[in-house]
mmCIF file of the N, C-alpha and C atoms, coordinates in Angstrom:
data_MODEL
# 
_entry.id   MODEL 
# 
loop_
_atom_site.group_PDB 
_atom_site.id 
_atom_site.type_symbol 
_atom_site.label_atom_id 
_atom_site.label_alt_id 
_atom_site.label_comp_id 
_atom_site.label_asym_id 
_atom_site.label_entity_id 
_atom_site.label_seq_id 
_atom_site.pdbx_PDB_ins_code 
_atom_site.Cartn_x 
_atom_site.Cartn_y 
_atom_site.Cartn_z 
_atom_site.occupancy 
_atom_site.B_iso_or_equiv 
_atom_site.pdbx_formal_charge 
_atom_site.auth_seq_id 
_atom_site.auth_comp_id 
_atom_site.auth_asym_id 
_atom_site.auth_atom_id 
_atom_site.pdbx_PDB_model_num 
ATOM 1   N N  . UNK A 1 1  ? 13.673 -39.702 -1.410  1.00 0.00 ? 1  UNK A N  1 
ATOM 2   C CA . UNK A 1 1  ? 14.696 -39.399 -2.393  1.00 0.00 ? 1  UNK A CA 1 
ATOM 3   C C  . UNK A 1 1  ? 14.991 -40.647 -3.220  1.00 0.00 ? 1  UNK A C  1 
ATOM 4   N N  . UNK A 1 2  ? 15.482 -40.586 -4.784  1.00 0.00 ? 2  UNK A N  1 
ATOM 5   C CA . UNK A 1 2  ? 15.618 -41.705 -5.433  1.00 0.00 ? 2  UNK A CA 1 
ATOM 6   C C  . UNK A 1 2  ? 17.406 -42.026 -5.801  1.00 0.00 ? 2  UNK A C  1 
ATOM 7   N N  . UNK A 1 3  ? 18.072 -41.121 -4.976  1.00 0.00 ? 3  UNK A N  1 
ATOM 8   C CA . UNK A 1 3  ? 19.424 -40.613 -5.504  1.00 0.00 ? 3  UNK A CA 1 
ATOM 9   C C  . UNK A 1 3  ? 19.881 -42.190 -5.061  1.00 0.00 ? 3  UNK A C  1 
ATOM 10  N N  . UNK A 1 4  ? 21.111 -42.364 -5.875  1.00 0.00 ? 4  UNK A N  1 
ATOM 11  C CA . UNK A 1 4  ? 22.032 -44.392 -5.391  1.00 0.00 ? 4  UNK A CA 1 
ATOM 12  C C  . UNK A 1 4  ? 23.309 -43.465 -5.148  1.00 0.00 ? 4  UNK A C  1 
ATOM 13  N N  . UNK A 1 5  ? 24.042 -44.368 -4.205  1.00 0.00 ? 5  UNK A N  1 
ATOM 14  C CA . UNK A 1 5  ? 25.393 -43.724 -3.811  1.00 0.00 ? 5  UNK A CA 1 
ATOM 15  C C  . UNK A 1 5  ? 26.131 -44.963 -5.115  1.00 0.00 ? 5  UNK A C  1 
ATOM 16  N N  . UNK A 1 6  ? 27.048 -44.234 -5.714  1.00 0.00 ? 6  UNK A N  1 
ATOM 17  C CA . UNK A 1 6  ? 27.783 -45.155 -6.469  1.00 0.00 ? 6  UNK A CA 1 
ATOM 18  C C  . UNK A 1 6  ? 29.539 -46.022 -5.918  1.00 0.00 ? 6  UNK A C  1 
ATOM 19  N N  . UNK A 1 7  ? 29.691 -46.918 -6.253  1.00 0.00 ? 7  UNK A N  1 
ATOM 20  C CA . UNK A 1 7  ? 30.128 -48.064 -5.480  1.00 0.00 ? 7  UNK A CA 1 
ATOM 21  C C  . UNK A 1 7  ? 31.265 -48.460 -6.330  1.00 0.00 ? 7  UNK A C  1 
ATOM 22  N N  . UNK A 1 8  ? 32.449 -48.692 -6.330  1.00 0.00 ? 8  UNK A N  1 
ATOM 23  C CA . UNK A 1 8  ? 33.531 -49.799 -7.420  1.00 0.00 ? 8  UNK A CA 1 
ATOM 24  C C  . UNK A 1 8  ? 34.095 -50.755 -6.811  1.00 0.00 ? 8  UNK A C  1 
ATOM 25  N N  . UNK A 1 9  ? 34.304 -51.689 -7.683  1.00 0.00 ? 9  UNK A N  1 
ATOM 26  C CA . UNK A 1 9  ? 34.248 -52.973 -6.581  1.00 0.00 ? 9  UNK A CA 1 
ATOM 27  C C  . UNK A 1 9  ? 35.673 -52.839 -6.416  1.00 0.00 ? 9  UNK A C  1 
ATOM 28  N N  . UNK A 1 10 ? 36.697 -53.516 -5.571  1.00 0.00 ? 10 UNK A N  1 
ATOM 29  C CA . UNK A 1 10 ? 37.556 -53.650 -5.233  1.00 0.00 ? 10 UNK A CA 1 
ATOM 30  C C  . UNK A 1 10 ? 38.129 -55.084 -4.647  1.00 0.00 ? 10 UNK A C  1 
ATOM 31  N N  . UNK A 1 11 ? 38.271 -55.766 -5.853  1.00 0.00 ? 11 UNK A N  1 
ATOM 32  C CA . UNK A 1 11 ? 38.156 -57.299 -5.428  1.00 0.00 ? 11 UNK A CA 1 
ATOM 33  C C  . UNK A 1 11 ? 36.660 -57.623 -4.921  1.00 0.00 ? 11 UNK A C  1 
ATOM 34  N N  . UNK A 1 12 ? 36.625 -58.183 -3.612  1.00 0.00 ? 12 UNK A N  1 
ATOM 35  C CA . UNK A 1 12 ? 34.812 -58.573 -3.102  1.00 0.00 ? 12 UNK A CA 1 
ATOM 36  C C  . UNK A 1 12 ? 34.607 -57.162 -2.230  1.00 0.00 ? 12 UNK A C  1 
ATOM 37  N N  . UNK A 1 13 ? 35.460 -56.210 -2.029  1.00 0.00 ? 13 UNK A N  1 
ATOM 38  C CA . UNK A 1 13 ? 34.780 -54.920 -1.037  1.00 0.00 ? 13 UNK A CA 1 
ATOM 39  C C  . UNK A 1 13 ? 34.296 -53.619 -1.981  1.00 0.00 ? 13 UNK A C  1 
ATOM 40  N N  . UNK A 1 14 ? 33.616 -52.820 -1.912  1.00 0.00 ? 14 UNK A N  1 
ATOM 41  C CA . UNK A 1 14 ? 32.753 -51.845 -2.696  1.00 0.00 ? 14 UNK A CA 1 
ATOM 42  C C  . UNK A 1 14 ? 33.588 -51.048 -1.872  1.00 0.00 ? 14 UNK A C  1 
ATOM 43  N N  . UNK A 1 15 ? 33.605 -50.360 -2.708  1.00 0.00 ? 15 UNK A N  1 
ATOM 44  C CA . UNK A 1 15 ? 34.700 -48.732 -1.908  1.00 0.00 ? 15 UNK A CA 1 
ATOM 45  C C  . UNK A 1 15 ? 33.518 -47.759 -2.759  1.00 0.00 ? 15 UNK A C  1 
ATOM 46  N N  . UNK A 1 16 ? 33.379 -46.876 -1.934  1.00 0.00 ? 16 UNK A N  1 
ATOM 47  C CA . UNK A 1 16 ? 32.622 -45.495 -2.073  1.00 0.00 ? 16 UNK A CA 1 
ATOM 48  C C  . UNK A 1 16 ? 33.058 -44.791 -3.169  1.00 0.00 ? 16 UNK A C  1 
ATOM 49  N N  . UNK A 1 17 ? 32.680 -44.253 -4.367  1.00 0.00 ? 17 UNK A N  1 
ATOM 50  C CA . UNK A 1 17 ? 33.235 -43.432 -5.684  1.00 0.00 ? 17 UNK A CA 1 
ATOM 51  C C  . UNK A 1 17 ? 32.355 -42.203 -5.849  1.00 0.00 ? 17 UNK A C  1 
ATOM 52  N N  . UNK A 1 18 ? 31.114 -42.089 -5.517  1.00 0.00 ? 18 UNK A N  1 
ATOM 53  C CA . UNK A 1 18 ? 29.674 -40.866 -5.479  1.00 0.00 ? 18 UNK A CA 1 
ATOM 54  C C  . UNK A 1 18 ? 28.525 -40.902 -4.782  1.00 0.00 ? 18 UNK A C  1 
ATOM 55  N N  . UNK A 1 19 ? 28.703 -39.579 -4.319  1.00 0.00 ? 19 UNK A N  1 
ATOM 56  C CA . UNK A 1 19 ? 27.681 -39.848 -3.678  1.00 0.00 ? 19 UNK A CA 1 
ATOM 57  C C  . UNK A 1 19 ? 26.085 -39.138 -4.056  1.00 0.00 ? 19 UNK A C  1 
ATOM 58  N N  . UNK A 1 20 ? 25.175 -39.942 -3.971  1.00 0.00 ? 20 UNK A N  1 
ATOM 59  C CA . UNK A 1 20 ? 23.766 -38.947 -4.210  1.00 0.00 ? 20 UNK A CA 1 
ATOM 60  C C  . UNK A 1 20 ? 23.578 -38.971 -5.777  1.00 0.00 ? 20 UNK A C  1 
ATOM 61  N N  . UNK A 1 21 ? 24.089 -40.213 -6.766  1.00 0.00 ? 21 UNK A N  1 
ATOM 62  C CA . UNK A 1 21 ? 24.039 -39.818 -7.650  1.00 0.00 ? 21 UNK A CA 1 
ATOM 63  C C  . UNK A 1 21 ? 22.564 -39.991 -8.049  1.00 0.00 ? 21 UNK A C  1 
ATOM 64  N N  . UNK A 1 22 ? 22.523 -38.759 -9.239  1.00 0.00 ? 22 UNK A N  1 
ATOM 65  C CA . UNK A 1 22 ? 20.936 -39.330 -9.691  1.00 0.00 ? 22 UNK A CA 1 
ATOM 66  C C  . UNK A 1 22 ? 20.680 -39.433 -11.204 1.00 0.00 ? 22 UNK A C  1 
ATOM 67  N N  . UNK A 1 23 ? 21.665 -39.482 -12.034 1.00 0.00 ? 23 UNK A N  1 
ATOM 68  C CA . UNK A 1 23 ? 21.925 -39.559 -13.209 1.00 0.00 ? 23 UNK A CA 1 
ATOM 69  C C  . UNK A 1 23 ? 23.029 -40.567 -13.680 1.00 0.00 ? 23 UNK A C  1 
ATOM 70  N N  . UNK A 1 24 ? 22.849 -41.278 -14.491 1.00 0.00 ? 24 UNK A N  1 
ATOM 71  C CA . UNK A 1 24 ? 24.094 -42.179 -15.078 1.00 0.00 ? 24 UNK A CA 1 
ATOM 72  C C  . UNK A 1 24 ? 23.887 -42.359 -16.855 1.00 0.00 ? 24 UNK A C  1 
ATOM 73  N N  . UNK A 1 25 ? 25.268 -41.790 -17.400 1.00 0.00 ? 25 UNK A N  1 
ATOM 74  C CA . UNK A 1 25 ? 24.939 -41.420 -18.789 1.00 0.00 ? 25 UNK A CA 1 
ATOM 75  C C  . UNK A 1 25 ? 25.955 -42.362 -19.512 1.00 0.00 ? 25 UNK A C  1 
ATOM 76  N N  . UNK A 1 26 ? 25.860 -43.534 -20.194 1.00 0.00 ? 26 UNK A N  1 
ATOM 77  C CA . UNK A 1 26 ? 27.016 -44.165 -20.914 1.00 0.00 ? 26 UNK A CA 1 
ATOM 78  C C  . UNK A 1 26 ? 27.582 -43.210 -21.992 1.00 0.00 ? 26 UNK A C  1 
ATOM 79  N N  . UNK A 1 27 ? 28.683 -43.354 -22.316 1.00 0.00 ? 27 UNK A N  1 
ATOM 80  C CA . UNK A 1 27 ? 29.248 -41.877 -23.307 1.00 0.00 ? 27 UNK A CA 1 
ATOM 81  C C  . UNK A 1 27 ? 30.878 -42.585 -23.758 1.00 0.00 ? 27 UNK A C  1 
ATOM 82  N N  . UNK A 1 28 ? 30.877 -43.315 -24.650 1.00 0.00 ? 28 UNK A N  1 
ATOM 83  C CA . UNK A 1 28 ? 31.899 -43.474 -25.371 1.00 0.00 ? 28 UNK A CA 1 
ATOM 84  C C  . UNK A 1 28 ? 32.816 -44.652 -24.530 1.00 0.00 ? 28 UNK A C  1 
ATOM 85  N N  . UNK A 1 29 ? 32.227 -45.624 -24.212 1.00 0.00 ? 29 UNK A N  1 
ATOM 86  C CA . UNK A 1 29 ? 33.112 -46.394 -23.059 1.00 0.00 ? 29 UNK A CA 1 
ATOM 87  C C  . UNK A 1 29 ? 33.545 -46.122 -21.978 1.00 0.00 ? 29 UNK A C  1 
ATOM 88  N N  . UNK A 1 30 ? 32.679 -45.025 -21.383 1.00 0.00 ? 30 UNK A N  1 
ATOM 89  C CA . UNK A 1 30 ? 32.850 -44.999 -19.927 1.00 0.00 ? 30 UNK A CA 1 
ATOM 90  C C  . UNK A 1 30 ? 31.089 -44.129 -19.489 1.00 0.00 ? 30 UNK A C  1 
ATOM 91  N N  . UNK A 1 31 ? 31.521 -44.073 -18.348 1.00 0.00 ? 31 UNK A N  1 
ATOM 92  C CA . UNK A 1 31 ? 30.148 -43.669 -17.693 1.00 0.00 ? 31 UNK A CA 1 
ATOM 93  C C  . UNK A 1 31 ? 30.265 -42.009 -16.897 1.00 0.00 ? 31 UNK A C  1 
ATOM 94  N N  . UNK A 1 32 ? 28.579 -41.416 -17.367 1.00 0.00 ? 32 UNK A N  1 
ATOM 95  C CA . UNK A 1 32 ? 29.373 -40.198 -16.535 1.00 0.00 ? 32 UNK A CA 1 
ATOM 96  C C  . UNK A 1 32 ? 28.051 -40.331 -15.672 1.00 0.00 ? 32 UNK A C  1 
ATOM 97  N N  . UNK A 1 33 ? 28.650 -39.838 -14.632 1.00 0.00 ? 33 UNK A N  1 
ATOM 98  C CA . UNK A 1 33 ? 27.645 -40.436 -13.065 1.00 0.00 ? 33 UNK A CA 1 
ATOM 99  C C  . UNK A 1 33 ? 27.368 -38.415 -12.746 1.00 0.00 ? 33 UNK A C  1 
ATOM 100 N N  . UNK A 1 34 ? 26.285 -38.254 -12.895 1.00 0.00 ? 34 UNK A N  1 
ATOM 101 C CA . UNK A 1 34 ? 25.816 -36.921 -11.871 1.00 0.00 ? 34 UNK A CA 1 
ATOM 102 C C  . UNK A 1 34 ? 24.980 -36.973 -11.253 1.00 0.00 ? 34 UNK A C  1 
ATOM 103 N N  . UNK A 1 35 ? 25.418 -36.004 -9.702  1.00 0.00 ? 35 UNK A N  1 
ATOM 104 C CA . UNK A 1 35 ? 25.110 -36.003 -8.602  1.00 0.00 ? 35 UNK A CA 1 
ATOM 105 C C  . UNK A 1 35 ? 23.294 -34.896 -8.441  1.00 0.00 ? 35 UNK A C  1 
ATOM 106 N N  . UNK A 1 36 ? 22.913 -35.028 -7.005  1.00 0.00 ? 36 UNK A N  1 
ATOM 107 C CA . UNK A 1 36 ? 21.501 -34.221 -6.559  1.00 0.00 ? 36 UNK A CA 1 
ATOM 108 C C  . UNK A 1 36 ? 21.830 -32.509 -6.931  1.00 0.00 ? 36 UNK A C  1 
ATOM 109 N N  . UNK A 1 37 ? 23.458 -32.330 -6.812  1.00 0.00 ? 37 UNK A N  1 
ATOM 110 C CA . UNK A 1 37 ? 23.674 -30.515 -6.834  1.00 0.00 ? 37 UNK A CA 1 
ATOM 111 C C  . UNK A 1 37 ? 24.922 -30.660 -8.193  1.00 0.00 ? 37 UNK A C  1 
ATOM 112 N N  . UNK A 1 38 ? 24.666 -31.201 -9.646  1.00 0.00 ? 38 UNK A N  1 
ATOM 113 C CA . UNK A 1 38 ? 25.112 -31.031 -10.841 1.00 0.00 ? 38 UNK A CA 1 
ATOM 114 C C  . UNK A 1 38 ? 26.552 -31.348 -11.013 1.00 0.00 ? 38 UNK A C  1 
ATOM 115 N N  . UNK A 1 39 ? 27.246 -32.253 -9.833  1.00 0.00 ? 39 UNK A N  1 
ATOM 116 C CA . UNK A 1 39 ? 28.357 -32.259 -9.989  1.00 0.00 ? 39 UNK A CA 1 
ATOM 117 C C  . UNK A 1 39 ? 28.859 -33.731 -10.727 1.00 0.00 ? 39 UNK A C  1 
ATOM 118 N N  . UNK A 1 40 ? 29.593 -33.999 -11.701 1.00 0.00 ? 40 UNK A N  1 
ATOM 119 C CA . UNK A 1 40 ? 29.676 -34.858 -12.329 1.00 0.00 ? 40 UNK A CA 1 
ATOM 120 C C  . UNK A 1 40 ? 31.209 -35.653 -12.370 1.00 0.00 ? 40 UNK A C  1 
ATOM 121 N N  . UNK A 1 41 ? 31.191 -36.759 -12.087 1.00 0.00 ? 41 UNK A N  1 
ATOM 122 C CA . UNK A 1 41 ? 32.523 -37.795 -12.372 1.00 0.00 ? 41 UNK A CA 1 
ATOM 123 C C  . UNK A 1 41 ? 32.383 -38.707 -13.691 1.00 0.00 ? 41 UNK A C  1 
ATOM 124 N N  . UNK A 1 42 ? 33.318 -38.326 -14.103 1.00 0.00 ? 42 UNK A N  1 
ATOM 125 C CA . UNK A 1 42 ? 33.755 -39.892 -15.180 1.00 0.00 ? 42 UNK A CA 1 
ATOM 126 C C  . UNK A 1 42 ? 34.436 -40.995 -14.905 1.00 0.00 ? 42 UNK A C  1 
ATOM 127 N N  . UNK A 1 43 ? 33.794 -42.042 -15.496 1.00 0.00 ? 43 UNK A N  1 
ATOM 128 C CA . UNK A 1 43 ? 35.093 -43.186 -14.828 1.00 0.00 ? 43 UNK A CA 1 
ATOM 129 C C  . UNK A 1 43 ? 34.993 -43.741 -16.058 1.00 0.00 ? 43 UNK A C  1 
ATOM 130 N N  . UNK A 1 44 ? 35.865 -45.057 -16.609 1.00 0.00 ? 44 UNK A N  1 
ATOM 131 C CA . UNK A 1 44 ? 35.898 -46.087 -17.215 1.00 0.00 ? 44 UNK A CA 1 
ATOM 132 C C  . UNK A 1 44 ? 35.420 -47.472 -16.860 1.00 0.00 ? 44 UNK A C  1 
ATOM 133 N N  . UNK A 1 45 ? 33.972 -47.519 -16.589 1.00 0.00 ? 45 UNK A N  1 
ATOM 134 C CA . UNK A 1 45 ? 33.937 -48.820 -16.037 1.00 0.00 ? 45 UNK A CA 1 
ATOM 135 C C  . UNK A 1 45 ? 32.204 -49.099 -16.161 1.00 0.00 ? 45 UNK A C  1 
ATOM 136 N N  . UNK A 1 46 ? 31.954 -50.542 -16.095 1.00 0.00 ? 46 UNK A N  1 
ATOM 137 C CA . UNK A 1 46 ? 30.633 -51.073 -16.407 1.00 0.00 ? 46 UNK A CA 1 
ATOM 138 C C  . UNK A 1 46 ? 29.806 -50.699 -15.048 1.00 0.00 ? 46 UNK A C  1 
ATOM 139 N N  . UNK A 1 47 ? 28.709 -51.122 -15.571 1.00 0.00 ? 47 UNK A N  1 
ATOM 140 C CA . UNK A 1 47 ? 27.739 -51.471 -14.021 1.00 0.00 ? 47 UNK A CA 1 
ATOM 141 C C  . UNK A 1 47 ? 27.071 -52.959 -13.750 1.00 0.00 ? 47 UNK A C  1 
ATOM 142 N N  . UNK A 1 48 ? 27.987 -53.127 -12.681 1.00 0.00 ? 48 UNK A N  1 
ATOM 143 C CA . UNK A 1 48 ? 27.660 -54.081 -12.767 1.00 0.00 ? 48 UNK A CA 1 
ATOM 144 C C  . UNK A 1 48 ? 26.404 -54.492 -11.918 1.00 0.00 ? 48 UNK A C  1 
ATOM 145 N N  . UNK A 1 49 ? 25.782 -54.339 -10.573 1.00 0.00 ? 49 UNK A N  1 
ATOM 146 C CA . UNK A 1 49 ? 24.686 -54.297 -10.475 1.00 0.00 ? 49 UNK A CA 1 
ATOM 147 C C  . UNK A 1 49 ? 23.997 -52.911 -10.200 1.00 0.00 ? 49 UNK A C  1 
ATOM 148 N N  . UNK A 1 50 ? 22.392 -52.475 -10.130 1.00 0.00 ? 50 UNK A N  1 
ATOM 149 C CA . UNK A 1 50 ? 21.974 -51.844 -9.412  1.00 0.00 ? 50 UNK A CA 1 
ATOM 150 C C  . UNK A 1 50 ? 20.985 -52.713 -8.426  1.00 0.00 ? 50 UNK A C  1 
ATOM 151 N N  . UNK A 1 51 ? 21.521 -52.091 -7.251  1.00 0.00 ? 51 UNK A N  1 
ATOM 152 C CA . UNK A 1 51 ? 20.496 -52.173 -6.137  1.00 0.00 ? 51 UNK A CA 1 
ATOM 153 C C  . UNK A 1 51 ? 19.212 -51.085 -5.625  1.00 0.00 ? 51 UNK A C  1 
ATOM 154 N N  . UNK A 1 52 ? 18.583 -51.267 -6.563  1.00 0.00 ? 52 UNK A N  1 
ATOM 155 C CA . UNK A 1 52 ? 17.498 -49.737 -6.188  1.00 0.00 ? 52 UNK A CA 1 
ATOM 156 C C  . UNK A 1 52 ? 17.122 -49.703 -5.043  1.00 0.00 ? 52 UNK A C  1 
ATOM 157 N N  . UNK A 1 53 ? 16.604 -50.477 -4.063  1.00 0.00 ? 53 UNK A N  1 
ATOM 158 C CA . UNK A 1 53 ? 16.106 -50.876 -2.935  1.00 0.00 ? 53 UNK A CA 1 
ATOM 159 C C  . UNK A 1 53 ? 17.269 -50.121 -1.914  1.00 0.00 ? 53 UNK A C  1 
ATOM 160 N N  . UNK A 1 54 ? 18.062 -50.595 -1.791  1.00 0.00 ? 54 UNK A N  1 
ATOM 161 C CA . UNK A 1 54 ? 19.512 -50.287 -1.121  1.00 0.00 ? 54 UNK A CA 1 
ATOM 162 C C  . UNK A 1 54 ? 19.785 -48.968 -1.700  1.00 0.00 ? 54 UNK A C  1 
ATOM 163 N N  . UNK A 1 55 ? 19.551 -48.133 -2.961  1.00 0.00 ? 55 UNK A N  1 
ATOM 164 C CA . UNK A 1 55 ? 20.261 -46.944 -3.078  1.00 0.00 ? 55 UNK A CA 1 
ATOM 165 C C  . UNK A 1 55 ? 21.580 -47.232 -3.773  1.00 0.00 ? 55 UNK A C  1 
ATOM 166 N N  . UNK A 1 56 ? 22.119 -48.354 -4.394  1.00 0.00 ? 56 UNK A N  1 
ATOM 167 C CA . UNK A 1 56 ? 23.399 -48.683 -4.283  1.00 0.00 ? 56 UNK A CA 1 
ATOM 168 C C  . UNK A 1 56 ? 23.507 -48.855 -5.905  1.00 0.00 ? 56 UNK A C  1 
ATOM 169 N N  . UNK A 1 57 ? 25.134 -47.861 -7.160  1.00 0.00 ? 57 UNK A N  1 
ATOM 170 C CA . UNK A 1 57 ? 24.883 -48.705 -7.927  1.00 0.00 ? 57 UNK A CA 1 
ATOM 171 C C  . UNK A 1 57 ? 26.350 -49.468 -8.133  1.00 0.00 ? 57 UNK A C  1 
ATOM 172 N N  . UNK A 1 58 ? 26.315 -50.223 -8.155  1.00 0.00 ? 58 UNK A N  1 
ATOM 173 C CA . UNK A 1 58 ? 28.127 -51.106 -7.987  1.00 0.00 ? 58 UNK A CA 1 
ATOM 174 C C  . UNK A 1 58 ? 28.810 -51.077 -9.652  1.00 0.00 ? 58 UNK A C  1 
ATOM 175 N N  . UNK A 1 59 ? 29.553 -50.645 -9.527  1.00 0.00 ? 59 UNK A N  1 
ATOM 176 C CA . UNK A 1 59 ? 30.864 -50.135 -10.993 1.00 0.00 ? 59 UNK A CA 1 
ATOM 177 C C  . UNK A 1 59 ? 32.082 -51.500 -10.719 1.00 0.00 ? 59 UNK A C  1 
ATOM 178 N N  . UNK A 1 60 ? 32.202 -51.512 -11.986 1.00 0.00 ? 60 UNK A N  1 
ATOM 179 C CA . UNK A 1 60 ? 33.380 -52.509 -12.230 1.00 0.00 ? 60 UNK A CA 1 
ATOM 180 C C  . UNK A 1 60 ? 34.212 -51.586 -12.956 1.00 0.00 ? 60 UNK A C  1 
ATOM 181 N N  . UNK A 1 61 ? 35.449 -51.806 -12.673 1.00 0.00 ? 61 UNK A N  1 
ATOM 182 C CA . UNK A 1 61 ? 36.048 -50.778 -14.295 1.00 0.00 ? 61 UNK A CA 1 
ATOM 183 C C  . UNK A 1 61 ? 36.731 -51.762 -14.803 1.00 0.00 ? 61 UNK A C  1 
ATOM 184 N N  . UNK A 1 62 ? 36.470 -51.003 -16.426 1.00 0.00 ? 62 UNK A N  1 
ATOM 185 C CA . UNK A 1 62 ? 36.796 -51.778 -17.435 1.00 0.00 ? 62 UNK A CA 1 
ATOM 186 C C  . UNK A 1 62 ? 38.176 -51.316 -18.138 1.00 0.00 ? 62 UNK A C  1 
# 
């Protein structure tokens, strides 16, 4: 599977925000993250890394 669980940082700890995502769409200053079964979140916030290896993509909000 190629799905990244998506991540926001929280000071230095990553707190959990999606899971399985497999889509990430920038759209007007924020990001819309969709999931393996079409379900979609918006947030306001950058990316700040991806970890492909790990599955992981880490969000800052802006």
């Amino acid at each position: 599977m190629c799905e990244a669980n998506a991540y926001i940082l929280n000071g230095d700890q990553e707190e959990l925000f999606f899971e399985k995502v497999d889509r990430v769409i920038p759209e007007d200053g924020q990001l819309i993250l969709e999931n393996i079964f079409g379900h979609k979140k918006m947030i306001k916030a950058e990316i700040k890394e991806l970890a492909l290896v790990d599955h992981k993509i880490i969000l800052k909000r802006s």
